[in-house]
C-alpha positions in Angstrom: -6.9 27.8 34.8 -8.6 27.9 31.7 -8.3 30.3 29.1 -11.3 31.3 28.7 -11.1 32.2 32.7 -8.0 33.6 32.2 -8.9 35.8 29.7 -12.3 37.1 30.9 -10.0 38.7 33.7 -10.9 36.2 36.6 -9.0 36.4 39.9 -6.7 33.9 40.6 -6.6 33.6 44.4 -4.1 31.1 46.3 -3.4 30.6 50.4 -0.8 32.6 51.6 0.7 29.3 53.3 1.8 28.2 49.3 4.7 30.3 49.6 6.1 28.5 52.3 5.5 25.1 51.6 8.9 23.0 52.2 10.2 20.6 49.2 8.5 17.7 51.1 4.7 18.8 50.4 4.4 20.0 54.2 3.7 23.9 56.1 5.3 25.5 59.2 3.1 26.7 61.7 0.5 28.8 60.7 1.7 31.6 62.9 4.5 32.4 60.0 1.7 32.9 57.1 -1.2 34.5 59.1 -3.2 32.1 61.5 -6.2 32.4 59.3 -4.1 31.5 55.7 -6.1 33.8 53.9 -5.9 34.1 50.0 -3.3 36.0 48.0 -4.4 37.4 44.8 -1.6 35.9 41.8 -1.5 38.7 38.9 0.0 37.9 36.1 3.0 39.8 34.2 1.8 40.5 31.1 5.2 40.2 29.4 5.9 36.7 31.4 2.2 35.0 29.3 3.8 32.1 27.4 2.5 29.9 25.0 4.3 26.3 25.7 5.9 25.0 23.0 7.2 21.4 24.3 3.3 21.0 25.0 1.3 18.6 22.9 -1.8 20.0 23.5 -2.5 24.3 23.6 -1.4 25.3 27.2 0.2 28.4 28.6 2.5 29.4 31.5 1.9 33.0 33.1 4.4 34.0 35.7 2.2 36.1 38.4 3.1 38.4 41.1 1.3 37.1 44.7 0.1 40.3 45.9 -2.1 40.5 49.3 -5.6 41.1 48.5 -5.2 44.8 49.5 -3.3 45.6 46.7 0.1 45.3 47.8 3.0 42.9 47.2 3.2 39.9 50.0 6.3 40.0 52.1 6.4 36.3 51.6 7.1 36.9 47.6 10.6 36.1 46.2 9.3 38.0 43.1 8.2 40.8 45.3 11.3 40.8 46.9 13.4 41.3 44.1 11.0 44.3 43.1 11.8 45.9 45.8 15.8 45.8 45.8 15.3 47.1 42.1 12.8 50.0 43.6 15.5 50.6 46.4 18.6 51.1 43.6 15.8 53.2 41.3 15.3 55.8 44.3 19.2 56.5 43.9 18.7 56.7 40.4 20.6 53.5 39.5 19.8 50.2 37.5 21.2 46.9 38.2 22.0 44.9 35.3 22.7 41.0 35.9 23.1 38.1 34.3 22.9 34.3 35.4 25.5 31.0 34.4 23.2 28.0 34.9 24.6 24.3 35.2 22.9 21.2 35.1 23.0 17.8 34.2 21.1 15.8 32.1 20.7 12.0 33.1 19.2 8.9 32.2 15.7 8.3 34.2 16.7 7.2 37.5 13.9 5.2 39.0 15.3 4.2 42.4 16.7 6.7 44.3 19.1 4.7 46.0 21.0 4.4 43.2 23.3 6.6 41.9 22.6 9.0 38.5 23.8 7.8 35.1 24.6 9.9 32.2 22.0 8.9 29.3 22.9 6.5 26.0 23.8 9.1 23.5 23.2 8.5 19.9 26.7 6.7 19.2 24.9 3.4 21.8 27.3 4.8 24.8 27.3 6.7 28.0 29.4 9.3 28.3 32.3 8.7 30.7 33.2 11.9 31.8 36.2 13.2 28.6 33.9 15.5 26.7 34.6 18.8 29.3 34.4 21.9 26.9 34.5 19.6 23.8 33.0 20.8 20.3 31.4 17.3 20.1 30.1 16.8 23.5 26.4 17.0 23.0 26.4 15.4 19.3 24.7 12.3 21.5 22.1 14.2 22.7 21.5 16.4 19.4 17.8 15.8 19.6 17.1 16.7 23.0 19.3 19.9 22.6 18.1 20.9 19.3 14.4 21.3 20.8 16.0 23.0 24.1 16.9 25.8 21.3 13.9 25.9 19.3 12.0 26.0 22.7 14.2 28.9 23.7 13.8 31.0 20.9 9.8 30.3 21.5 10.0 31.9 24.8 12.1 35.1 23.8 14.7 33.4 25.8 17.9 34.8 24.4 20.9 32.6 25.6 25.0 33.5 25.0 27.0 30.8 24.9 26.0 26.5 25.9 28.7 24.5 26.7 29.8 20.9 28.3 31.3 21.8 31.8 33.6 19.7 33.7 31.0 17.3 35.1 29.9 14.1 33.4 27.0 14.6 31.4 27.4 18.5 32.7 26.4 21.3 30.9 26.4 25.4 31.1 24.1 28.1 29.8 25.0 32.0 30.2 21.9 34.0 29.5 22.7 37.5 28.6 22.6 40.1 31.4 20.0 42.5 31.6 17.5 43.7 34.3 17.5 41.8 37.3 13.9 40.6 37.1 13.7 39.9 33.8 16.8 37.3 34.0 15.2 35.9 37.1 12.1 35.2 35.1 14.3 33.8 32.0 16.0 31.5 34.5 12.9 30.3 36.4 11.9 29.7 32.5 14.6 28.0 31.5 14.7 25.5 34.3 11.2 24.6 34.2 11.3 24.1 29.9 14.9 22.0 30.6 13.0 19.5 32.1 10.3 19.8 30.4 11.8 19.0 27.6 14.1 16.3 29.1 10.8 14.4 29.6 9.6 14.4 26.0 13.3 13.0 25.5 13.1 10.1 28.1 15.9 11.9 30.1 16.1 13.5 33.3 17.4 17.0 33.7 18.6 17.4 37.5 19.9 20.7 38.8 20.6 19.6 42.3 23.9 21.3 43.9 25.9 18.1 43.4 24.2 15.1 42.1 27.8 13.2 41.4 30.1 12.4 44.2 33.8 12.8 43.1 32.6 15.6 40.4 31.9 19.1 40.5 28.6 20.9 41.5 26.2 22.7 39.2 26.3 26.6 40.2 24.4 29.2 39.2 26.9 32.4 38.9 25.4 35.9 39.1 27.0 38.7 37.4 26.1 42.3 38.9 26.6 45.6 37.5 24.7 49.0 37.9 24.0 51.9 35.4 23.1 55.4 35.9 19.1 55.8 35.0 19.9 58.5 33.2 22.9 57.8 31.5 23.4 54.1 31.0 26.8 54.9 32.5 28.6 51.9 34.2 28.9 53.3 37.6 31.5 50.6 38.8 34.4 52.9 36.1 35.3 56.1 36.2 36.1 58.1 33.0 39.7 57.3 33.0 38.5 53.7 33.1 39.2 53.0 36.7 37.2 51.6 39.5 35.0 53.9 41.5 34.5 54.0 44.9 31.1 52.6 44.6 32.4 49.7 43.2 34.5 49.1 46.0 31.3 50.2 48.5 29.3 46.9 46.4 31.6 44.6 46.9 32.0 45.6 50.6 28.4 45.6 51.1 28.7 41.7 49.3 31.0 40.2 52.1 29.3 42.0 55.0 26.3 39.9 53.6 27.8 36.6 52.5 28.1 34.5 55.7 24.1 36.1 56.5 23.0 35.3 53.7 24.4 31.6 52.9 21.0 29.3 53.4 19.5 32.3 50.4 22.0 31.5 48.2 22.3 27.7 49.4 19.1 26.6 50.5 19.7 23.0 50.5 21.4 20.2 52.6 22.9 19.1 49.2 23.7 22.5 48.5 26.6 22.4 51.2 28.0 18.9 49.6 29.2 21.5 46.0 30.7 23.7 48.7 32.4 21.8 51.4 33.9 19.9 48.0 35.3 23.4 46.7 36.2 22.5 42.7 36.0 26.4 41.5 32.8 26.7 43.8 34.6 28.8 46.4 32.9 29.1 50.2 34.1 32.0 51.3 33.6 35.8 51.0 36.9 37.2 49.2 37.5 39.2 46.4 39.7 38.8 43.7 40.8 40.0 40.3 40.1 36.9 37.6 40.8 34.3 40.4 37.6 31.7 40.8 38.8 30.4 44.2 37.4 33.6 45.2 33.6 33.6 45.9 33.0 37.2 44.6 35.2 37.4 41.7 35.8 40.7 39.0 36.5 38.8 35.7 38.4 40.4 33.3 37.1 42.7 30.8 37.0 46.4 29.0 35.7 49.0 32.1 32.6 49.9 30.9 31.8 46.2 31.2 33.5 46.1 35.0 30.9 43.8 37.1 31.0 41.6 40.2 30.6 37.8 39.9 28.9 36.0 42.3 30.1 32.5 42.9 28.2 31.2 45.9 24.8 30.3 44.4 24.3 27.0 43.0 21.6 25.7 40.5 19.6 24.8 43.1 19.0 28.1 44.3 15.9 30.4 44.0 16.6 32.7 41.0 14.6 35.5 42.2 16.0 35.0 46.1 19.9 34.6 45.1 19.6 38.0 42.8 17.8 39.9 45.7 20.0 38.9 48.3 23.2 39.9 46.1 22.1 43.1 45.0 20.3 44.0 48.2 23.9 43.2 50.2 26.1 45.6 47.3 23.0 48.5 47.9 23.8 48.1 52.0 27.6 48.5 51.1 26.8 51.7 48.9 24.1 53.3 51.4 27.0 52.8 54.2 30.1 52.8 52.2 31.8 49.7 53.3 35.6 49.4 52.4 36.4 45.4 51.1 39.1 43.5 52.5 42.3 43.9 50.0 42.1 41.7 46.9 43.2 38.7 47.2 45.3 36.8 44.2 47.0 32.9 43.3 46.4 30.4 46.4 45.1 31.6 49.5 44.3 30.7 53.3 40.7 31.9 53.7 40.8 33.7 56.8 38.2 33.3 59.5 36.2 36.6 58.8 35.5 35.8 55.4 34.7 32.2 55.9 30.8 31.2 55.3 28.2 28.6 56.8 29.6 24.9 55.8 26.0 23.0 56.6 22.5 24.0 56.0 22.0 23.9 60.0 24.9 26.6 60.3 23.4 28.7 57.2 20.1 28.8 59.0 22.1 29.9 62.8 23.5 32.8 60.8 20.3 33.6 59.4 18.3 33.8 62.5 20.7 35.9 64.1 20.9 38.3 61.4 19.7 41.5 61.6 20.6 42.6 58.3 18.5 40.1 56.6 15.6 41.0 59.1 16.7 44.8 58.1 16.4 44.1 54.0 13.7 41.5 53.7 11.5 41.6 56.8 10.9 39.9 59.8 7.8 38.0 58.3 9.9 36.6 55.0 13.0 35.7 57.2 11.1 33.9 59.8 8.9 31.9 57.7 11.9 31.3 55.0 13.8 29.5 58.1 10.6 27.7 59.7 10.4 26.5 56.1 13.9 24.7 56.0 13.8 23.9 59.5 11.4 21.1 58.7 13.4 20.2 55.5 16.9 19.7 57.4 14.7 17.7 60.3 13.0 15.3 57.4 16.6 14.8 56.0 18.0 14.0 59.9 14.9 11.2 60.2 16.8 9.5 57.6 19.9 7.2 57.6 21.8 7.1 54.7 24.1 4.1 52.9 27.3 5.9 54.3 26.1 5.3 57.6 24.6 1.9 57.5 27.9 1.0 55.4 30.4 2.6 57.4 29.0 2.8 61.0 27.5 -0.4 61.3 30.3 -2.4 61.9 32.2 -0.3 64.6 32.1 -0.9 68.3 
């Protein structure tokens, strides 16, 4: 849109059927969207209007809300939907606070797809060959791209914790510092998109697929959860002796009742099973446990008053806005009913079958459609249409036969 459009106040109007557009370009049935894929008006956040500063020439990014024409927020919005978990903890007089862990690598361009990724040629002439896991040097060969990735940052307001090199070749970690849910689903949408972005202007490739590497560990995307009194600021997961409450026990019971449900949310990729069903600290399963990152919902150690729930299950690849919904929206439906967790589990464990989750994106999406939790949290309308959308994803990836097969199948009887 142009500026001047933009600023005059002009509606910016999109088809309802945009929301549910698969990775591959393509729609679902129009049933799911409306028959008639009317318009949805996209109103933009005022505190979400962004100059770009990677951009050579003077462009913006505003992130918008897609509300119905009527007025009110589509049920087909992620953004929407996040709004209203937050709206549902604020009628109990409680805030969430969050923040996201965000992995990703950065790659040489990788022209043909058949070919596996390769880390880029640093500054020192080599490729990094996978020894530089948590190292104070790991990046020095790719100081420029990284040194605009901050500058960039601070551009956007994007406040960031700690950057390091994960365990991955050519891996990397950013924690964003926790504060409302929204506004961290916004930095992280942000973030992504300026990553490669900037990648770009570098001649690199910034992928943050589940698990672009065989034989090396997945890129997650961790959520952090706590909740504050309104009026206080109070952490309500601590008493005033310091100890847990009972509505932090009721959140994370209200977590693994929604796990397994919930998987293809928090997983929404056939890839996105490949980081799982290779478990290297990216745990499938619904246990708790004190400081223990086998466990997918894990309480990492800290003062009380900075007690909060770590989500393992998402990966990078996941929806920002969708992943924090669904977590939050599961640890309200423990509070509202005051579900008891399982007992804490600690050091190696069996994972046993109640607690187990969705191994494949085809099981995910069973769970799904015989959930009536999700139906009961995020509508009828938003689940439907979420899984009509993925259907045709996992069908375009089964009309495919991949090098493992043609390599490996080929020659048997």
């Amino acid at each position: 849109m142009t500026a001047e459009g933009f600023l005059e106040g002009r509606r910016l109007q999109m088809a309802r059927g945009v929301l549910l557009q698969c990775i591959m370009g393509g729609y679902p049935p129009a049933r799911f969207y409306g028959s008639d894929d009317g318009d949805l008006a996209l109103v933009a956040e005022p505190s979400m209007i962004h100059p770009l500063p990677w951009s050579d020439e003077p462009r913006a990014l505003a992130i918008c809300d897609a509300d119905e024409l009527s007025g009110e927020s589509s049920n087909l919005s992620t953004r929407g939907q996040l709004k209203k978990v937050i709206a549902r903890y604020a009628a109990r007089g409680l805030a969430p606070v969050v923040a996201t862990e965000l992995e990703f690598f950065v790659f040489a361009p990788n022209t043909d797809p058949t070919q596996p990724f390769r880390p880029p040629v640093g500054l020192d002439g080599r490729r990094e060959d996978g020894q530089s896991a948590f190292s104070v040097s790991s990046n020095n060969g790719l100081r420029p791209f990284f040194s605009e990735v901050y500058k960039c940052m601070a551009a956007l307001g994007l406040p960031r914790d700690t950057f390091m090199h994960e365990m991955g070749v050519s891996q990397f970690e950013i924690n964003l510092l926790h504060g409302d849910p929204l506004l961290l689903a916004d930095q992280t949408f942000l973030f992504k998109h300026l990553l490669k972005e900037v990648a770009l202007k570098h001649g690199l490739s910034v992928v943050c697929m589940a698990k672009p590497l065989a034989h090396t560990p997945g890129s997650s995307m961790h959520i952090h959860q706590s909740l504050v009194e309104i009026a206080t600021g109070k952490n309500m997961f601590s008493d005033e002796s310091g100890q847990p409450t009972a509505m932090f026990r009721h959140f994370i019971g209200g977590q693994q009742a929604g796990m397994a449900d919930f998987t293809a949310l928090f997983a929404p990729n056939v890839n996105s099973y490949q980081r799982l069903c290779h478990p290297y600290a990216s745990p499938n399963n619904a246990c708790w446990s004190h400081d223990n990152r086998a466990a997918g919902l894990r309480i990492p150690a800290s003062s009380p008053v900075a007690r909060r729930v770590e989500n393992r299950l998402p990966g990078a690849d996941a929806n920002p806005y969708l992943a924090i919904a669904a977590s939050l929206a599961a640890g309200l439906h423990g509070i509202e009913h005051e579900l008891e967790p399982t007992a804490a589990i600690q050091g190696e464990f069996e994972v046993p079958d109640n607690l187990s989750l969705p191994c494949t994106l085809h099981a995910a999406l069973e769970r799904l459609k015989r959930s009536q939790l999700a139906r009961e949290l995020f509508g009828q309308e938003f689940i439907e249409g979420y899984i009509a959308s993925k259907t045709m994803e996992l069908t375009s990836f089964f009309d495919e036969i991949t090098p493992w097969e043609r390599r490996v199948l080929a020659a048997q009887a």
